[in-house]
VOPAGU-2260 file (C-alpha; in pm, 1 decimal, decimal comma):
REM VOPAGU-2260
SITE   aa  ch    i         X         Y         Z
SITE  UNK   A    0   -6315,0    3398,0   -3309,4
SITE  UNK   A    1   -6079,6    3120,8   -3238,9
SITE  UNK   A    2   -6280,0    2785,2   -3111,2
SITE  UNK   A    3   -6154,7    2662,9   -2746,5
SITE  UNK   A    4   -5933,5    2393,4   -2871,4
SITE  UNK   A    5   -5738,1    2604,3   -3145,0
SITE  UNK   A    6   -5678,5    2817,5   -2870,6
SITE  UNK   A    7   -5520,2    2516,1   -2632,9
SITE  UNK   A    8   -5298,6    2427,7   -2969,0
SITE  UNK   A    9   -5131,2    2748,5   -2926,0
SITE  UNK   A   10   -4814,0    2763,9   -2849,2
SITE  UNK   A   11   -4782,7    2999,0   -2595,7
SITE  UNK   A   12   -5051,4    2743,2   -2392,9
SITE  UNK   A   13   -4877,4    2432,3   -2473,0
SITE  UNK   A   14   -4540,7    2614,3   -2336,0
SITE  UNK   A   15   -4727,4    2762,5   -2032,8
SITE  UNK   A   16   -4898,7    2405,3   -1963,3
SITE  UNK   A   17   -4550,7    2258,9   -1984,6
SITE  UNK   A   18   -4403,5    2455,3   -1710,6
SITE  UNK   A   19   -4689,1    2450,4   -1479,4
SITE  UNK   A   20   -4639,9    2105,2   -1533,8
SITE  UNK   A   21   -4263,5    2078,6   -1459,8
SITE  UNK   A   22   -4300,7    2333,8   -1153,6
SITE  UNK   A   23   -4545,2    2116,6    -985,0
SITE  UNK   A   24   -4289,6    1823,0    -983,3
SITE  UNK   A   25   -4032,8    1990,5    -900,9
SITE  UNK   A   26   -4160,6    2191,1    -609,3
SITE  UNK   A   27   -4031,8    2054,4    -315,4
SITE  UNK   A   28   -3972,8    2207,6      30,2
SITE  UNK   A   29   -3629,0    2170,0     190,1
SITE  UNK   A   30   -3653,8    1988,8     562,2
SITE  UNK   A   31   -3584,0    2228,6     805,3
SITE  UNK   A   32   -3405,9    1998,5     956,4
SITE  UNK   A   33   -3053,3    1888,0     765,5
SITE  UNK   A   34   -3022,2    1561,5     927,2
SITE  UNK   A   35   -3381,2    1403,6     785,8
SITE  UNK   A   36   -3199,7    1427,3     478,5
SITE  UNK   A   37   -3038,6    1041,7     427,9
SITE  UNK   A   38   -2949,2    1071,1      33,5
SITE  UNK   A   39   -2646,2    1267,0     -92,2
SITE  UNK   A   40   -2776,0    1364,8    -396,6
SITE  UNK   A   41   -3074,7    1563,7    -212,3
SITE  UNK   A   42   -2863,0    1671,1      49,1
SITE  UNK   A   43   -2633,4    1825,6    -215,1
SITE  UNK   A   44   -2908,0    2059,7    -461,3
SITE  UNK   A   45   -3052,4    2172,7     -88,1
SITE  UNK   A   46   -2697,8    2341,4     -30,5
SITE  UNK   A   47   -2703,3    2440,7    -374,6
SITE  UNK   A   48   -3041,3    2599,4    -359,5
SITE  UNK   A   49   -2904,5    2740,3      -7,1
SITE  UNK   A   50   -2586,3    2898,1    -187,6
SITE  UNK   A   51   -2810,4    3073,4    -455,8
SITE  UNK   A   52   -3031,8    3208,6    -211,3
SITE  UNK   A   53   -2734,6    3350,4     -61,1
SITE  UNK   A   54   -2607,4    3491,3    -365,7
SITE  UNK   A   55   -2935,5    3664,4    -445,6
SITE  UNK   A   56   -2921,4    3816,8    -142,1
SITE  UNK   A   57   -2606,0    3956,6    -127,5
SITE  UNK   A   58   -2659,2    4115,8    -473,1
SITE  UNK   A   59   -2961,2    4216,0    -330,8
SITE  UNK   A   60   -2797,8    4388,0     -21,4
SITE  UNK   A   61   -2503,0    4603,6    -219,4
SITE  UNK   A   62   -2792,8    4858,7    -268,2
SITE  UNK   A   63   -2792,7    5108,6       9,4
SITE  UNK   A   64   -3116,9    5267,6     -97,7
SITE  UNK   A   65   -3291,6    5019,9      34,3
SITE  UNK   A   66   -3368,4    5144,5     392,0
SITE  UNK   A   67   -3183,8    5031,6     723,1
SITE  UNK   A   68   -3418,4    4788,6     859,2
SITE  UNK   A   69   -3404,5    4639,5     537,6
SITE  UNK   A   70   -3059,6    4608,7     513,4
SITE  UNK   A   71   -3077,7    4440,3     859,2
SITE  UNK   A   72   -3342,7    4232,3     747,2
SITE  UNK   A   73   -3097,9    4061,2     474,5
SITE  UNK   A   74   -2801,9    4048,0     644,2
SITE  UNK   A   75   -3018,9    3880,3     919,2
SITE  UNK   A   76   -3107,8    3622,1     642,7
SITE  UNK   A   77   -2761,5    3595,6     496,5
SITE  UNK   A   78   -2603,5    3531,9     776,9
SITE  UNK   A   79   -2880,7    3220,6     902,0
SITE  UNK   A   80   -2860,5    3142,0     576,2
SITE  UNK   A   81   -2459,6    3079,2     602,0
SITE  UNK   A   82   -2537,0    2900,5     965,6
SITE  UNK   A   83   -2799,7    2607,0     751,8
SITE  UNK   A   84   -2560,7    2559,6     477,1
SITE  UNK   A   85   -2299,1    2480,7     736,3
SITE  UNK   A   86   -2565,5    2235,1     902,6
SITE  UNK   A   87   -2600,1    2085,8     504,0
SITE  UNK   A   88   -2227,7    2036,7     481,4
SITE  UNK   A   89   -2230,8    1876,1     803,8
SITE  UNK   A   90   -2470,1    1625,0     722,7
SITE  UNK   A   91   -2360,1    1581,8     322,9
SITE  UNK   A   92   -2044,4    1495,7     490,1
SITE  UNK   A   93   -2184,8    1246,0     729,8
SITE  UNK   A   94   -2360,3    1106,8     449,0
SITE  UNK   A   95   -2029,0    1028,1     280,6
SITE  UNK   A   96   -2010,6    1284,2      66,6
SITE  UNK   A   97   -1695,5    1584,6      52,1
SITE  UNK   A   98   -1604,6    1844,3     277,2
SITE  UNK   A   99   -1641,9    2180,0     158,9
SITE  UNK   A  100   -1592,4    2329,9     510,2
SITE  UNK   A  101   -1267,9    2254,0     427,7
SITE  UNK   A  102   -1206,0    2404,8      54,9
SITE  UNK   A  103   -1449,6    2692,3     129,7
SITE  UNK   A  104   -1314,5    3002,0     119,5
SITE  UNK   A  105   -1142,5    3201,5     414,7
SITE  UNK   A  106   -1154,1    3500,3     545,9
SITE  UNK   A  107    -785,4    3661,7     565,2
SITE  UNK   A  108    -590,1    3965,2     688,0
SITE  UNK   A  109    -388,1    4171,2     533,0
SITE  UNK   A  110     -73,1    3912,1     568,8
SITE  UNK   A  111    -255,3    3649,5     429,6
SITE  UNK   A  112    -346,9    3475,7     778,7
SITE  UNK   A  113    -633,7    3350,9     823,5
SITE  UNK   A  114    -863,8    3603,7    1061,3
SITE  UNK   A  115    -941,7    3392,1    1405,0
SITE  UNK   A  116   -1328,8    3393,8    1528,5
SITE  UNK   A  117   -1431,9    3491,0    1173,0
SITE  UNK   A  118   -1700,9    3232,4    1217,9
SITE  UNK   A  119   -1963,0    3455,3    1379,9
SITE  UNK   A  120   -2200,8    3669,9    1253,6
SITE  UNK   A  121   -2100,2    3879,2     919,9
SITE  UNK   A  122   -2209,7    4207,5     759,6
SITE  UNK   A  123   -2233,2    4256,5     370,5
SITE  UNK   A  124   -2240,7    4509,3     123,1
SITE  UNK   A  125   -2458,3    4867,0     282,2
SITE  UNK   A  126   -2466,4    4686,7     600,2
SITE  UNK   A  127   -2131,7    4781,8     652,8
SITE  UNK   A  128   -2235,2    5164,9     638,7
SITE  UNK   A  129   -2527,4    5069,9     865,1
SITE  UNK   A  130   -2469,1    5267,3    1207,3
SITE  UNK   A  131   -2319,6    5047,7    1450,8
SITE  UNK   A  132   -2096,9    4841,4    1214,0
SITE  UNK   A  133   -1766,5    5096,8    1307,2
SITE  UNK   A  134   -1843,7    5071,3    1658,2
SITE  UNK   A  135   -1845,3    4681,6    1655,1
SITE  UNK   A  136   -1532,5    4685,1    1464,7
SITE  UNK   A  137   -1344,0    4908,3    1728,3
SITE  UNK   A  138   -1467,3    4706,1    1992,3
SITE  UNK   A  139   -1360,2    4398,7    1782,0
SITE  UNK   A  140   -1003,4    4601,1    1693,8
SITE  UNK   A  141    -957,2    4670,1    2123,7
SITE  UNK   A  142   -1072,3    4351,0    2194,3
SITE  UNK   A  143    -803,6    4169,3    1951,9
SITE  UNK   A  144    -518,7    4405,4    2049,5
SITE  UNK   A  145    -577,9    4340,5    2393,2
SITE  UNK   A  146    -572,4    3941,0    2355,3
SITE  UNK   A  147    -239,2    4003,3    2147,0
SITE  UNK   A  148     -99,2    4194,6    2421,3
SITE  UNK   A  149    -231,7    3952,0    2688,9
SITE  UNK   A  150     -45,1    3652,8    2493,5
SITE  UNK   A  151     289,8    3808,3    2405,5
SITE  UNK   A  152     269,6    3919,0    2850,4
SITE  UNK   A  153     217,0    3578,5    2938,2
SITE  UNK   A  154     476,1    3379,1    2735,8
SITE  UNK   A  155     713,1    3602,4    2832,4
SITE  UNK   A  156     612,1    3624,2    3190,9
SITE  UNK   A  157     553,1    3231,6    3159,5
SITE  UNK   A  158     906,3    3194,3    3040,6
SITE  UNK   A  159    1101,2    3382,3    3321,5
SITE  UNK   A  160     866,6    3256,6    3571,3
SITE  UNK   A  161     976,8    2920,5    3458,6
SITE  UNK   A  162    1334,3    2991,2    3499,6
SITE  UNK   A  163    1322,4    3159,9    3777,1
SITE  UNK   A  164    1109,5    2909,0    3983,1
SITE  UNK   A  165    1359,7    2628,0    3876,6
SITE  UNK   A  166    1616,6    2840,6    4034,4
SITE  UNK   A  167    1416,6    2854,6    4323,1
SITE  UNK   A  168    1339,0    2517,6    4386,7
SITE  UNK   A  169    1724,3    2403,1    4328,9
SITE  UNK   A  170    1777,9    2594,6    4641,1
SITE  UNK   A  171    1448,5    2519,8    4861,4
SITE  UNK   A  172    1378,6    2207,1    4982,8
SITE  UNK   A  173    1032,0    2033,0    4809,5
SITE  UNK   A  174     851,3    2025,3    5177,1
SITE  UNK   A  175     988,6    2363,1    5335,8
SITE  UNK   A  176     906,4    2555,5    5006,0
SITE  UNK   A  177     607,5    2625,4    4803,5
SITE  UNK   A  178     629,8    2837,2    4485,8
């Protein structure tokens, strides 16, 4: 049998001491808070290491076999996930650094418009077939066509309103008429 120090030489130990070695250096927490981070640089591999945790879990969420709760359970963590990278860009860009709020990319219709309130909470891959998701949608759906409908009443109604009240106050004096 080998003697203890042939059996350090090896290697497979000197490769395995190297990375324990490297790991242990490199093993840093990220703060949880984004603003005790004052150097770019740092700021900047946190919202990397944010953006492939986010990855991984999406990839990890396109299987529906998982189970519901664990479905939930990601898309829970995606989505705080997506809220602390936005607290990283935030702060990379007080630190001086670019804004990728701005080239990130957007979530659009069908006409190429960007979607408004598409900055809340988002579902991925078997979450949308979780039970629920339809329901929120329709809700969402009613909700926008009612808005739409709400807008297009009042800028009309705003509009003859407006003519009609300039009519009226042509003819009424400012004191003896109140519209």
């Amino acid at each position: 049998m080998a003697r203890n120090a042939e059996k350090a030489m090896t290697t497979l130990a000197r490769w395995r001491a190297a990375q324990v070695g490297e790991s242990e250096t490199q093993k840093q927490r990220r703060p949880f808070l984004a603003s005790e981070c004052t150097e770019l640089p740092q700021a900047e591999k946190w919202r990397m290491q944010i953006i492939r945790e986010i990855a991984r879990k999406v990839s990890q969420i396109q299987n529906a076999g998982l189970g519901e709760f664990r479905i939930r359970d990601l898309n829970d963590e995606i989505n705080k996930l997506l809220r602390e990278k936005g607290h990283w860009e935030a702060q990379i860009r007080e630190l001086g650094g670019p804004d990728y709020s701005r080239s990130g990319p957007k979530m659009l219709d069908h006409e190429g418009k960007e979607v408004p309130g598409n900055r809340g909470y988002k579902y991925f891959g078997a979450a949308r077939q979780l039970p629920g998701y339809f329901e929120l949608l329709l809700i969402a759906w009613k909700l926008m066509q009612s808005l739409e409908q709400f807008r297009l009443s009042s800028s009309s109604s705003s509009s003859s309103s407006s003519t009609s009240s300039s009519a009226s106050s042509s003819s009424c004096s400012s004191s003896s008429c109140s519209s």
